[in-house]
KELONU-381260 format. One record per residue (C-alpha): residue in three letters; x, z, y. Coordinates in steps of 0.5 Angstrom, whole numbers, plus 2048, in hexadecimal, padded with zeros to 3 digits. Example, Ala and Ser with C-alpha at 12.3 -4.5 7.8 and 13.67 -1.06 7.14 Angstrom:
# residues 2
R code  c1  c3  c2
R  Ala 819 810 7F7
R  Ser 81B 80E 7FE
//
This chain:
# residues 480
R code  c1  c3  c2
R  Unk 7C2 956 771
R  Unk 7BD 95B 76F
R  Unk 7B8 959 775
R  Unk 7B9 951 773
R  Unk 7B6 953 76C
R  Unk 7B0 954 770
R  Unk 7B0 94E 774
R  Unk 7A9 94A 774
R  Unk 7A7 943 775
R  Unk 7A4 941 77B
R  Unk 79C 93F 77A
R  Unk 79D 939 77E
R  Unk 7A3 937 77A
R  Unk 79F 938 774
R  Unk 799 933 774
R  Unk 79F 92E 777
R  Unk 7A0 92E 76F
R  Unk 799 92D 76E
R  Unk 79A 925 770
R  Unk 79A 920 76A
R  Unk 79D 922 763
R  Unk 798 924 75F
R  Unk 791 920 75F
R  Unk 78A 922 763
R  Unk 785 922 75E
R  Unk 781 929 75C
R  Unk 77A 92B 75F
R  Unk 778 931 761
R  Unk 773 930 75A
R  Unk 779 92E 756
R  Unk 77C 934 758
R  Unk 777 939 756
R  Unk 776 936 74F
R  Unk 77E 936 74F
R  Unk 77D 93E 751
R  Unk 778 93E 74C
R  Unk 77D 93B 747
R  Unk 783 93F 747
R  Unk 77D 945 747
R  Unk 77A 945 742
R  Unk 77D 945 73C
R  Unk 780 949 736
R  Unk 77E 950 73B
R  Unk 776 94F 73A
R  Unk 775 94D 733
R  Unk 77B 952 731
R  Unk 77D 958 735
R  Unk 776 95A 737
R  Unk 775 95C 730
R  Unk 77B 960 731
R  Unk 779 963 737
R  Unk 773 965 734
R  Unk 776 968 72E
R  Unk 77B 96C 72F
R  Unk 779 96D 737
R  Unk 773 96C 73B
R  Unk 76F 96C 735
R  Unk 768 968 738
R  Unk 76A 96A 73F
R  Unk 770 964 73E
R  Unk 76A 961 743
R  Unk 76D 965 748
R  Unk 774 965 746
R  Unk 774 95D 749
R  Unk 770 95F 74F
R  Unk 776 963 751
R  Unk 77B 95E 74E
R  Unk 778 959 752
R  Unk 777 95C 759
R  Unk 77E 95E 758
R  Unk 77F 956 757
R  Unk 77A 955 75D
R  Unk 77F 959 762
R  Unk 785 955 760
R  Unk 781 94F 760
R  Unk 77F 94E 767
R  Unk 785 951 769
R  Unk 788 94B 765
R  Unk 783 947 769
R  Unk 786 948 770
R  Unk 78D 946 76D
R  Unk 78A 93F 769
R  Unk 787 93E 770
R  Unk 78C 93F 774
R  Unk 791 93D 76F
R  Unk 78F 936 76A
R  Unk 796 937 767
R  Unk 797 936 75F
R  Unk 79A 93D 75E
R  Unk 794 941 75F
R  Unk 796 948 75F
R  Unk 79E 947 75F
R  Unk 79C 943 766
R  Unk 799 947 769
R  Unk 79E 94E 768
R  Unk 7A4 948 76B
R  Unk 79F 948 771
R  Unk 79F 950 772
R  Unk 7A3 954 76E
R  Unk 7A9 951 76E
R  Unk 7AE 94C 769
R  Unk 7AF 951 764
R  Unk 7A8 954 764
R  Unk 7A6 94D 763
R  Unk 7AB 94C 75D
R  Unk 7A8 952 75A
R  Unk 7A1 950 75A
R  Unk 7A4 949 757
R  Unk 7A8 94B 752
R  Unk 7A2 950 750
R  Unk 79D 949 750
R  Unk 7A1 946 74B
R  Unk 7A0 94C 746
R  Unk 798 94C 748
R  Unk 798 944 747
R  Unk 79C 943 742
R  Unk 79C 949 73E
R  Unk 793 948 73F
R  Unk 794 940 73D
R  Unk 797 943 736
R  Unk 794 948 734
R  Unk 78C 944 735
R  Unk 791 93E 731
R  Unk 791 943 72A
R  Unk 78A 946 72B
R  Unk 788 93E 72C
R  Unk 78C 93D 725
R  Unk 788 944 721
R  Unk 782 941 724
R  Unk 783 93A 721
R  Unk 784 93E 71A
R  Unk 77E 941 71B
R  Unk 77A 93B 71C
R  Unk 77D 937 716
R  Unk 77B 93D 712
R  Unk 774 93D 715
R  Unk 773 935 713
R  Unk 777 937 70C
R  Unk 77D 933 70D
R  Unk 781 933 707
R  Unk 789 934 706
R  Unk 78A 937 70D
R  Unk 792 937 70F
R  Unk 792 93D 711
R  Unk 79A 93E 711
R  Unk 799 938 717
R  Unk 794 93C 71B
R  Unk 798 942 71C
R  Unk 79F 945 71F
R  Unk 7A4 946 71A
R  Unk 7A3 94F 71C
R  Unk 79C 94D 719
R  Unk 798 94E 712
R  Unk 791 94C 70F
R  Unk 78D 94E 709
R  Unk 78B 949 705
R  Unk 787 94A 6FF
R  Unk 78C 950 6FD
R  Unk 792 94D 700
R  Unk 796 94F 706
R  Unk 799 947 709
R  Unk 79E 949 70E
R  Unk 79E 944 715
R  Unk 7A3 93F 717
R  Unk 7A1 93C 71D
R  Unk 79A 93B 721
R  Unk 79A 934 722
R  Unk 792 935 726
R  Unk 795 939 72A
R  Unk 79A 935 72C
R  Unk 796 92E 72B
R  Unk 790 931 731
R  Unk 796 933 736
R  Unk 799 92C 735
R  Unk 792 929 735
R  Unk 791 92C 73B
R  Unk 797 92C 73F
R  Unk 796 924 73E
R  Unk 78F 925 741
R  Unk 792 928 747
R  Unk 798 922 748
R  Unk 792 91D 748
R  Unk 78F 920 74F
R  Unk 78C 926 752
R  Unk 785 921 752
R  Unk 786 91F 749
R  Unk 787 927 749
R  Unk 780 928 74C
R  Unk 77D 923 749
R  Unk 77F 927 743
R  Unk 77D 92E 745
R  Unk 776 92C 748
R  Unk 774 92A 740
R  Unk 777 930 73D
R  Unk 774 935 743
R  Unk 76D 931 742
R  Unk 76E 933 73B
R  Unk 770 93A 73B
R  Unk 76A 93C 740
R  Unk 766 939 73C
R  Unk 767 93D 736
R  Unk 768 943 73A
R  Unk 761 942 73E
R  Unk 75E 940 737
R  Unk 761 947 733
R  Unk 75E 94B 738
R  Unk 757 947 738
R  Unk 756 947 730
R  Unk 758 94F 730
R  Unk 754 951 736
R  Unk 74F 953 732
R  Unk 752 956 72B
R  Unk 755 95B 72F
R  Unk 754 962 72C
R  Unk 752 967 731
R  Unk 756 96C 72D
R  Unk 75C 969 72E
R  Unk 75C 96A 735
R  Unk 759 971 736
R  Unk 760 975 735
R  Unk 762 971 73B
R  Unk 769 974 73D
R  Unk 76A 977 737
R  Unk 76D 97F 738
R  Unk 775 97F 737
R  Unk 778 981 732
R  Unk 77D 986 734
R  Unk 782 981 736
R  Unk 783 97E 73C
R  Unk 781 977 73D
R  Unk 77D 978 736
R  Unk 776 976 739
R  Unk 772 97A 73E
R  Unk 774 978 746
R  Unk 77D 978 745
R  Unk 77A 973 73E
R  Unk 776 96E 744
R  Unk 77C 96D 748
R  Unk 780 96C 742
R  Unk 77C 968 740
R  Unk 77C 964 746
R  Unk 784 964 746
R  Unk 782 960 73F
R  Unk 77D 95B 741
R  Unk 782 959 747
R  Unk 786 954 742
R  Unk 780 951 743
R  Unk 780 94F 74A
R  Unk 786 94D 749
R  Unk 787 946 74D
R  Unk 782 945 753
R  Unk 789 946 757
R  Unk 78C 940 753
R  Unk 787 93C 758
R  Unk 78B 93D 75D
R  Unk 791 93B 75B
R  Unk 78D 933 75B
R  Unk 78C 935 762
R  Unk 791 92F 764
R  Unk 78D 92A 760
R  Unk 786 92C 763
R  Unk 783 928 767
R  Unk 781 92C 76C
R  Unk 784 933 76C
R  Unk 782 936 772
R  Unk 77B 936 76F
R  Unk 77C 936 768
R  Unk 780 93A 765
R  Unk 77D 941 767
R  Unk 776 93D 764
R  Unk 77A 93C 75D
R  Unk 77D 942 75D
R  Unk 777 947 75E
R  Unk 772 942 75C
R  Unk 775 942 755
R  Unk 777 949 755
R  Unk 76E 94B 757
R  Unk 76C 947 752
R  Unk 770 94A 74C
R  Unk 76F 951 74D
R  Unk 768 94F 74D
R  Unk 769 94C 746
R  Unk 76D 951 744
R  Unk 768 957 745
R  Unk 762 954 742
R  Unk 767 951 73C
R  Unk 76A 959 73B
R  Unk 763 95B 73B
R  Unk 75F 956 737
R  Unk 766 957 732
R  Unk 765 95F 732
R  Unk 75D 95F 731
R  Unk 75E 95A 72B
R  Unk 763 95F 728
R  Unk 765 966 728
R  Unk 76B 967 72C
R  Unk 76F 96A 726
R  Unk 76E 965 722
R  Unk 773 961 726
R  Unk 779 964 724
R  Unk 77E 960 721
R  Unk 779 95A 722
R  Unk 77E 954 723
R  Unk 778 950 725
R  Unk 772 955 728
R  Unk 76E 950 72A
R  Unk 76C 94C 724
R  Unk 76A 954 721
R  Unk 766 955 727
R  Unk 762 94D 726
R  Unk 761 950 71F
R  Unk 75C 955 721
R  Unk 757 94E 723
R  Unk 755 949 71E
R  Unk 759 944 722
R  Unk 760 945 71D
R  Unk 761 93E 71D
R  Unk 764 93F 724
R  Unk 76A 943 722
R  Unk 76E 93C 721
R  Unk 76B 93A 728
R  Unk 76E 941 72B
R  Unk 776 93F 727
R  Unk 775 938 72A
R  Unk 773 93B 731
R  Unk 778 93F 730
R  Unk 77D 93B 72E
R  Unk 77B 935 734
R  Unk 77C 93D 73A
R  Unk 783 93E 736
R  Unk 784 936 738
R  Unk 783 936 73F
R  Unk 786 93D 73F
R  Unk 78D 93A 73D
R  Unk 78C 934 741
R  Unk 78B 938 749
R  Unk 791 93D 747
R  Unk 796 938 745
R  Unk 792 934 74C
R  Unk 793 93A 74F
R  Unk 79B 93D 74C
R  Unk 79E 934 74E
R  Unk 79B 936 756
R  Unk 79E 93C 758
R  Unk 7A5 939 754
R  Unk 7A4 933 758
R  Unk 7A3 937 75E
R  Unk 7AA 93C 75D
R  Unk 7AD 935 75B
R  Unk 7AB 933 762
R  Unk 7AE 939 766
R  Unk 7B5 938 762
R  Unk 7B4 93F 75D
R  Unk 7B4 93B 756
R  Unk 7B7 934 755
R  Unk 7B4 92E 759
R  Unk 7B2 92B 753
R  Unk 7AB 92F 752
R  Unk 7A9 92C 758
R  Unk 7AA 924 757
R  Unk 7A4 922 759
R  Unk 7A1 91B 753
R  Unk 7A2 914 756
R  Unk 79B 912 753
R  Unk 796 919 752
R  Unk 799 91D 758
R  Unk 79A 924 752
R  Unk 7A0 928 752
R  Unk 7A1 925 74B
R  Unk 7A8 928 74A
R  Unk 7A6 92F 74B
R  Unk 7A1 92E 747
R  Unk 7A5 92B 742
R  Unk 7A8 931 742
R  Unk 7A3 935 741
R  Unk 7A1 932 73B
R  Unk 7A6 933 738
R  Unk 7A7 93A 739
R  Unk 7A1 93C 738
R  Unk 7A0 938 732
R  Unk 7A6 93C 72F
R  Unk 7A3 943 732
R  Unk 79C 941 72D
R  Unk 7A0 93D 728
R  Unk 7A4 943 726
R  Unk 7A1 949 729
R  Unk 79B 94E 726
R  Unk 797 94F 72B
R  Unk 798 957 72B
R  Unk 79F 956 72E
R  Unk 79B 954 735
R  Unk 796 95A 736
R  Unk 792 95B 73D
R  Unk 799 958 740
R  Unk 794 952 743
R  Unk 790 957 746
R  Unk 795 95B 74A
R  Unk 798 956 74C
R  Unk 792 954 74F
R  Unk 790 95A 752
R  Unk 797 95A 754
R  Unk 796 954 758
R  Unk 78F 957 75B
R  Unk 792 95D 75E
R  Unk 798 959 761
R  Unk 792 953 764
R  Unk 78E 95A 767
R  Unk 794 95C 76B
R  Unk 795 955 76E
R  Unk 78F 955 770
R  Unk 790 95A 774
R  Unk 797 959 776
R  Unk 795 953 779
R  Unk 78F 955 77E
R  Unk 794 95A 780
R  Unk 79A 955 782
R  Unk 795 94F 784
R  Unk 78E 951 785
R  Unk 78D 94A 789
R  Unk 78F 946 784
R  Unk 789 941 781
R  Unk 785 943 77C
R  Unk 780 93E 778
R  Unk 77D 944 774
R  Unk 77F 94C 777
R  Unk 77F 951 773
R  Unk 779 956 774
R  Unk 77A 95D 776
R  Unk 780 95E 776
R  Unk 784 962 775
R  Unk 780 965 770
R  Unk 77F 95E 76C
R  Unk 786 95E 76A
R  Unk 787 965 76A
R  Unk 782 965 764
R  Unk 785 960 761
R  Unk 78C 964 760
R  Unk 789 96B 75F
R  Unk 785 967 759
R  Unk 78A 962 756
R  Unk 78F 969 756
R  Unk 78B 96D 753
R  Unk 789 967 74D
R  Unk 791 966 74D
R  Unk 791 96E 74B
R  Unk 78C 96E 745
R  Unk 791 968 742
R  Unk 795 96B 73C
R  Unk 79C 96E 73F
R  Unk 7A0 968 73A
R  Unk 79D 962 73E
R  Unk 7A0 966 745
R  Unk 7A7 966 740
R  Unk 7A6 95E 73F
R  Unk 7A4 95D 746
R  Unk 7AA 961 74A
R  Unk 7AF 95E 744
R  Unk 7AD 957 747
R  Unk 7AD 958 74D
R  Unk 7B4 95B 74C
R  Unk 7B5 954 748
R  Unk 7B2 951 750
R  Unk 7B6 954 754
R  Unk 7BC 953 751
R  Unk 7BB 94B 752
R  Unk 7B9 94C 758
R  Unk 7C0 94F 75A
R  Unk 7C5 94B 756
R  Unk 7C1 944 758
R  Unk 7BA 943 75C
R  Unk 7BD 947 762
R  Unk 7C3 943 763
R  Unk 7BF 93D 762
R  Unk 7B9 93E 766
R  Unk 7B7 939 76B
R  Unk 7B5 93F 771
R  Unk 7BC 942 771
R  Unk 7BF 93C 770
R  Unk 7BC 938 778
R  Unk 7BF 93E 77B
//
């Protein structure tokens, strides 16, 4: 019994499933800019603010630097499995290829957390950030008590309003549930314009404020630490980087769109290296045109960083640009993780360890539209009724958790199949994927020991489904 929960699939048997199903319509550009769109988002106009303030101080610029090649090292790691693997199912897909079925189930129950529970998290901060911006444009008589969960309060005019449900965040997840639905191909179209737009105001941020940067704003570069550790300083720099990673959250849900690329072999390791290259320059000019702007200090406990830093230039008027920025990253944000949350359920639904309902494909636009049904549901309720405290960095150990599994897999499978083809190989092994896990591990460390708390309580939710229903019905141990 204790050897079947390590049984894997076969790579052969795998692409088998590979035929039909879901439609072939993403392109390696298509990719990139999905990468992009799931990247960027709440962590650069947000979380780089923090960092800076209560971390890295103006060295946040080094702190992505080591959170992307952190995020580099797992990605071309991810990239040998999207190459050899173009399955829906991303990381869950390939642990089921070299770990085993109950390491599979593990990494599939915890891609759940990090898709789900990062869908809603982005869906609230998508409502404040609608808050700010009628209040930007002087709109009167804002609901309010509409536009929070029932755990939340907002002063207005000396009164305390108590929430009753956050109906924008429930209507964007919905809104973006039904995109999804319609084809991978509508979804991109969509994606490719918000992306368009979230560049654009990002490369215009930096252009305008490269040349009202003060100087002395830098010159305390990595401030000295304060006596506590991870306060500034080097152990700062690297927390800071554990901070910063929510915001490379989303180049692996390029790989759960595998199985609608058009030519997977060739790319996937495009869309999802390309996008993570190009957001990490991003993100370092952007954090250090952000700190030259403004004193790092005066970033702390700023909801909107960004709009303080564009206030040192005489380009104010684009602070309003900024929260209509933010709001189309937060968008596509929503829309790649509940992308990403309906493939990997698709692809357990598949081998039997959830209900095969969530992997019915629609007759007309070749979705999984009931596992995204259902995800619009759950998840609407999660940022209807939830206040977005209660989630903390789960997202992001979740995906460092999927990183390091990724990592190992890699150099599992050169080990057992060494000749198995490869479209993209990953360099240097092993010291690539090592890396990848010496990094990720030490990332999940700097997380605060309450989110440790939250993940093994799920994952204990996880393994007793496993036991009571998904071994049982799974589709490998049942053809023996």
């Amino acid at each position: 019994m204790f050897s079947s929960l390590f049984k894997t699939k076969s790579i052969q048997s795998i692409l088998k499933e590979e035929k039909g199903e879901l439609k072939k319509t993403l392109t390696a550009t298509s990719l990139v800019l999905l990468g992009i769109g799931a990247i960027i988002g709440a962590g650069i106009f947000s979380l780089t603010g923090i960092a800076a303030a209560e971390n890295a101080g103006p060295a946040v610029t080094i702190s992505f630097v080591v959170a992307g090649l952190g995020c580099a090292f797992a990605g071309l790691c991810y990239a040998e499995f999207a190459s050899m693997l173009p399955i829906a199912g991303s990381a869950y897909t390939y642990s089921y290829a070299t770990l085993g079925e109950f390491i599979a189930w593990i990494i599939g129950w915890d891609l759940v957390l990090e898709y789900a529970v990062g869908a809603a998290t982005v869906a609230i901060s998508w409502s404040r950030y609608l808050i700010k911006l009628l209040e930007k444009l002087g709109v009167d008589h804002i609901p309010y008590q509409w536009m929070m969960s029932p755990f939340e309060t907002h002063r207005v005019n000396g009164t305390e309003l108590h929430g009753i449900v956050n109906i924008p965040a429930i209507f964007i997840t919905c809104l973006m549930s039904l995109v999804l639905i319609r084809g991978m191909k509508e979804s991109a179209k969509l994606n490719n314009v918000i992306v368009a737009l979230k560049i654009t105001v990002v490369i215009a941020f930096i252009i305008l404020g490269w040349s009202y940067m003060d100087p002395i704003n830098h010159a305390d570069y990595v401030p000295d630490n304060t006596g506590v550790f991870e306060h500034f300083g080097w152990t700062g720099v690297m927390t800071g980087a554990a901070v910063v990673f929510f915001s490379f959250i989303g180049f692996d849900a390029v790989s759960t769109a595998a199985q609608e690329a058009k030519n997977p072999q060739r790319d996937m390791p495009i869309g999802i290296l390309g996008s993570l290259v190009i957001c990490t320059i991003l993100y370092v000019l952007f954090s250090y045109v952000m700190t030259g702007l403004e004193n790092y200090q005066n970033f702390k406990g700023e909801a909107a960083p960004v709009a303080l830093a564009i206030a040192a230039t005489p380009y104010a008027f684009f602070q309003e640009l900024i929260i209509i920025a933010i709001l189309a990253g937060y968008t596509s944000v929503i829309m790649v993780l509940l992308m990403g949350q309906s493939r990997v359920f698709f692809s357990m639904s598949k081998d039997g360890l959830v209900p095969a309902i969530f992997s019915e494909v629609h007759p007309k636009y070749q979705t999984p539209w009931k596992s995204n049904i259902l995800f619009a549901i759950l998840v609407s309720l999660f940022a209807g009724l939830v206040p977005v405290s209660v989630v903390g960095e789960m997202t992001s150990i979740g995906t460092l958790f999927a990183f390091v599994l990724v990592c190992i897999g890699v150099l599992v499978l050169r080990k057992k199949q060494p000749d198995a083809p490869r479209a993209f190989r990953t360099p240097w092994v092993p010291f690539v994927p090592i890396m990848g896990i010496v990094v990720c591990l030490y990332l999940m460390y700097a997380l605060p020991i309450d989110t440790w708390i939250r993940l093994i309580v799920w994952m204990a939710i996880g393994i007793a489904i496993y036991f009571l229903y998904s071994r049982h019905h799974s589709k490998i141990r049942n053809s023996n």
